[in-house]
N, C-alpha and C positions, 0 to 999 in steps of 0.2 A: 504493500500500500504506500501510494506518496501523500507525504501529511505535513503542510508547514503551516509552523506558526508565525503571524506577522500581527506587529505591533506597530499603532500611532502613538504616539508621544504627546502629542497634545489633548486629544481626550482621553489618554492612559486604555483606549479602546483592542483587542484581540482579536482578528480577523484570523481563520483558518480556511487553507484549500486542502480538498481532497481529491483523492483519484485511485484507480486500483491499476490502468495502465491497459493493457490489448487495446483499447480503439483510444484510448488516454479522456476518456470523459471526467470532467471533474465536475466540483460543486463547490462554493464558497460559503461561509457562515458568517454574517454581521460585517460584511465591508465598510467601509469608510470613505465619501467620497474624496476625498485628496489623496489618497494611494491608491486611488483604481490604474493609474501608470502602473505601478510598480507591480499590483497583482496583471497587467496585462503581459507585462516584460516576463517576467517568471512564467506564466504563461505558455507566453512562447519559448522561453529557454527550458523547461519542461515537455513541449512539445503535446501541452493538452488543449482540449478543448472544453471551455466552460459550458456546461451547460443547465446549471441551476446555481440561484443566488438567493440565500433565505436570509431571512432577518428576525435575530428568536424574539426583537418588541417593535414597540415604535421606540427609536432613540430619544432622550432627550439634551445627551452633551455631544452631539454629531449629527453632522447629513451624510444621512445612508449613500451608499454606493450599489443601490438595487437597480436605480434609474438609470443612470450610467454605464452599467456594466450590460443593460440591456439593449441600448442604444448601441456599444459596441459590438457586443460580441452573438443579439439576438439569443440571450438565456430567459430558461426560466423564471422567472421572481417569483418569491413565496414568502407568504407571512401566515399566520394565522388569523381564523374565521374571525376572531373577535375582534381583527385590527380597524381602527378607523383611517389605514392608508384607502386613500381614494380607488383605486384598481393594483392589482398585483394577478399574473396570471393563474396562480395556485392556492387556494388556501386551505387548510387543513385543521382537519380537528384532532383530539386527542386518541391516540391508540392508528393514526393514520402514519403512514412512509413517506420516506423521499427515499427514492431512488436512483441512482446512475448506474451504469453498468459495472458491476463487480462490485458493490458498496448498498448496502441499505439502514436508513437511521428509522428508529421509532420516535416518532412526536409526542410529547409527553406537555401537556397543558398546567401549566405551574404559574398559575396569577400570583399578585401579589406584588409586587414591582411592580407592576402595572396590569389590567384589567388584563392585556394580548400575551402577556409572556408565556415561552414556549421551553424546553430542553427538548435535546436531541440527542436518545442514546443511539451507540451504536459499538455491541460487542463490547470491548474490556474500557471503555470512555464513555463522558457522557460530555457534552456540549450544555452548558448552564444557563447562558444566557448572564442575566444582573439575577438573577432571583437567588442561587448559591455563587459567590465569591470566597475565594482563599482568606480564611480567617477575617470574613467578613457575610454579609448579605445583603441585596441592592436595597435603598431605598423605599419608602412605601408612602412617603406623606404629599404623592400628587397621580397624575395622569390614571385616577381612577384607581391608585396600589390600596392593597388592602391587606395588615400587618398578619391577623386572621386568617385569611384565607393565603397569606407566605407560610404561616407558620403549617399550615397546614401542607403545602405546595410539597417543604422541604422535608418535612418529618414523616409524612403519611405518602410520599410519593420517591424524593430523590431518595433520601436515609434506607430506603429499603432494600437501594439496589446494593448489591454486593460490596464488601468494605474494598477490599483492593482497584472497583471502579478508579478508573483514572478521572479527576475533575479540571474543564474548560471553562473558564467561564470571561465571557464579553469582556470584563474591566481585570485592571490590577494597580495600583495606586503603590505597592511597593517591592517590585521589580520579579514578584514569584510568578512563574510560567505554570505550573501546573502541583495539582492537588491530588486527593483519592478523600472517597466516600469515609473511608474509617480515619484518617485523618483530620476529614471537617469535625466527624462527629467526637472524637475527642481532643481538638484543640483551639477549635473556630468556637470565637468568648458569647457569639450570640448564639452559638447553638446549648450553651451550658444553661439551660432555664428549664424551672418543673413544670410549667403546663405552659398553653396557649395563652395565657389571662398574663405571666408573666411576658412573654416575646412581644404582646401585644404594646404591653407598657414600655416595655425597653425600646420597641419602635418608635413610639410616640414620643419620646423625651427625646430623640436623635438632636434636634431643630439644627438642622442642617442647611447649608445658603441653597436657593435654587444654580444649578449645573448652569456655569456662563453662558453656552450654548442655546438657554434652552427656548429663550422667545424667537429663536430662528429657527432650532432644528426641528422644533415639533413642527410646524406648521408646514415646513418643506418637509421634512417626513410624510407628512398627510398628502402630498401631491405628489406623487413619483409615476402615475401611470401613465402610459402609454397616450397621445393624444391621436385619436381615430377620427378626428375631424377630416384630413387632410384626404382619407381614401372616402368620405361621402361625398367633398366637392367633387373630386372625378368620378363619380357615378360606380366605385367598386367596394360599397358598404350598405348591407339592405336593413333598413331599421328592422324589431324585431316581430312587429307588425306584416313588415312589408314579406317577411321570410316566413309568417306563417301562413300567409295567402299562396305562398310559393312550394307549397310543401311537397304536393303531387305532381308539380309541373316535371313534363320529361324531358324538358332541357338543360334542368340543371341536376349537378350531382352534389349534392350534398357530403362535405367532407369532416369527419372529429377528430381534432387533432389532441383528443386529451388522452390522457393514458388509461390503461384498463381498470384499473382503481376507480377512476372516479367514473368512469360510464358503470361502472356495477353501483356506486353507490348513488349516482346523481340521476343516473337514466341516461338516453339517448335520443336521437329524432329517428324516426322512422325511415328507411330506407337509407339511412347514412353509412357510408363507406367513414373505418377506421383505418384513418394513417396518422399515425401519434408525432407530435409535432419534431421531434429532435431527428425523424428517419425523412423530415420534412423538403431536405435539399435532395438527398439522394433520389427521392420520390419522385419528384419533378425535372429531373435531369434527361434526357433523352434516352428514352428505352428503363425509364423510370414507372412504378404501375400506373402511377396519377397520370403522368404525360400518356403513356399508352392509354391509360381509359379516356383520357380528356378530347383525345385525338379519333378512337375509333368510335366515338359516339357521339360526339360535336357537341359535348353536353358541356355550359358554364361550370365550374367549380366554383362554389361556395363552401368559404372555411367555415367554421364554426368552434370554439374550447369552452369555458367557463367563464370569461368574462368579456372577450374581447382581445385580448394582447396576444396571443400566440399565433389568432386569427392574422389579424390584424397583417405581424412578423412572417405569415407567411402568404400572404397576397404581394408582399416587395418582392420573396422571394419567388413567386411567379411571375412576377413582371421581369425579375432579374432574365429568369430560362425561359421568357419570350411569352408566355402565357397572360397577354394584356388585359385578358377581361375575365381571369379570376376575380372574385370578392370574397367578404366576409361577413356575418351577422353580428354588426356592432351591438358592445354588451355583452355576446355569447351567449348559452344557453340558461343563465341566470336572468337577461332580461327576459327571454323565449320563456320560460315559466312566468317573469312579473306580469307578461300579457298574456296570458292565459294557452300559451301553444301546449299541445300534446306532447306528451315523452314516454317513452317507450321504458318499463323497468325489466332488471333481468336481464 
């Protein structure tokens, strides 16, 4: 497995890449927008390919690097369901995966820090997020954190997993790189408390300044999505109205580019052809299946994922392989439910 740790200096923030290597797909945890350079350059001096970028909260002493690294590199973005970023093309609830090829994390839903917080185990590590910190624990007195429901996150959920876990977590204010589960629990000063009614007090008395950052980065945190204005002026985005009038027409094909996870858990549209979004260039390359159906049937391709952004990412990339008059269902199939379209379960 390729695993590096990379650290800002200025918001004391810990970004990691992963990857396992044969096609080299990686995935990033908690970027940073001012060192998206430097995760591109390694990147390429690694010779991988990014292709998911999660963010285990909404930040409040940095602007992500979710926006950015999608703009270059056309990855995934992922936050969790509870987050109030404006669009992200994946979001996930608890006991749900991220995926790449050779790597799988479990999503582990741990509020407390803030309403969206998430960890991400994965085999002998867990990715923490601000909710467990090395001889510390994130904050709880804004963005909706709830000291309660940490003390619960940590003790009834992270504490359980194995002592020798290795611990990641987002911050570190005094230069330690990494932790294990039996080490927080016997040396981290905020986990030494006899019930929740105690942690919750120790919270509460922190009075700690608001994070310098924070009347910028939360509010650019909240806007990071994809803007799908640009493909309705050129007529290659159908509102989600306009795509359920469209449903039976046999000139267009309907395409999902989400992964099988979420068509088992979200549903699907009816007659839709699955090609999941990252097999999305090969597909459409010449002698690609997309190109071969698109071609032997003269049928439009219409994208479709979850929210709109992966769509969205791969209507460029049909314009790229010459396929002009692909589109997408702006919104994806989250709006397609708010107007009442059918979906198919199962």
């Amino acid at each position: 497995m390729i695993f590096r740790q990379l650290f800002d200096s200025v918001s004391g923030t810990y970004s990691y890449i992963l990857a396992s290597r044969a096609g080299g797909e990686a995935l990033i945890i908690d970027p940073v927008l001012e060192k998206v350079d430097r995760y591109c350059q390694l990147l390429r001096e690694l010779d991988l390919k990014l292709v998911k970028a999660v963010d285990t909260h909404l930040h409040a002493d940095h602007v992500t690097g979710l926006g950015e690294l999608r703009d270059r590199t056309h990855c995934i973005t992922i936050m969790g369901e509870q987050s109030k970023a404006d669009v992200v093309a994946m979001r996930l609830a608890d006991g749900d995966k991220v995926t790449i090829e050779g790597l799988c994390l479990d999503a582990i839903y741990t509020p407390g820090h803030t309403d969206d917080s998430y960890s991400y185990a994965m085999g002998d590590r867990v990715f923490t997020g601000d909710t467990l910190l090395i001889r510390g624990t994130g904050r709880t007195d804004f963005q909706n954190g709830d000291a309660r429901a940490q003390y619960d996150s940590i003790f009834n959920r992270l504490l359980k997993l194995p002592e020798e876990t290795l611990v990641f977590p987002a911050h570190d204010y005094k230069g330690d790189t990494v932790s294990t589960i039996g080490e927080e629990k016997r040396h981290n000063p905020r986990l030494q408390v006899r019930s929740a009614d105690d942690y919750v007090a120790l919270m509460n008395n922190l009075k700690l300044p608001n994070p310098k950052m924070m009347d910028v980065a939360v509010p650019a945190n909240m806007h990071v999505g994809l803007h799908q204005d640009a493909l309705e002026k050129q007529g290659l985005s159908l509102g989600a109205r306009e795509a359920i009038a469209s449903l039976h027409r046999p000139d267009i094909l309907l395409v999902d580019l989400r992964e099988a996870g979420e068509r088992l858990k979200h549903g699907t549209l009816e007659g839709a052809l699955h090609a999941p979004y990252p097999s999305i260039e090969e597909s459409l390359k010449a002698g690609g299946m997309l190109r071969e159906v698109a071609a032997a049937t003269g049928r439009r391709i219409v994208f479709f994922c979850a929210y709109g952004e992966r769509s969205a990412m791969a209507v460029t990339v049909a314009k790229d392989a010459g396929l002009a008059n692909a589109a997408h269902i702006a919104g994806g199939i989250d709006a397609w439910k708010k107007a009442g379209g059918p979906v198919l379960r199962g």
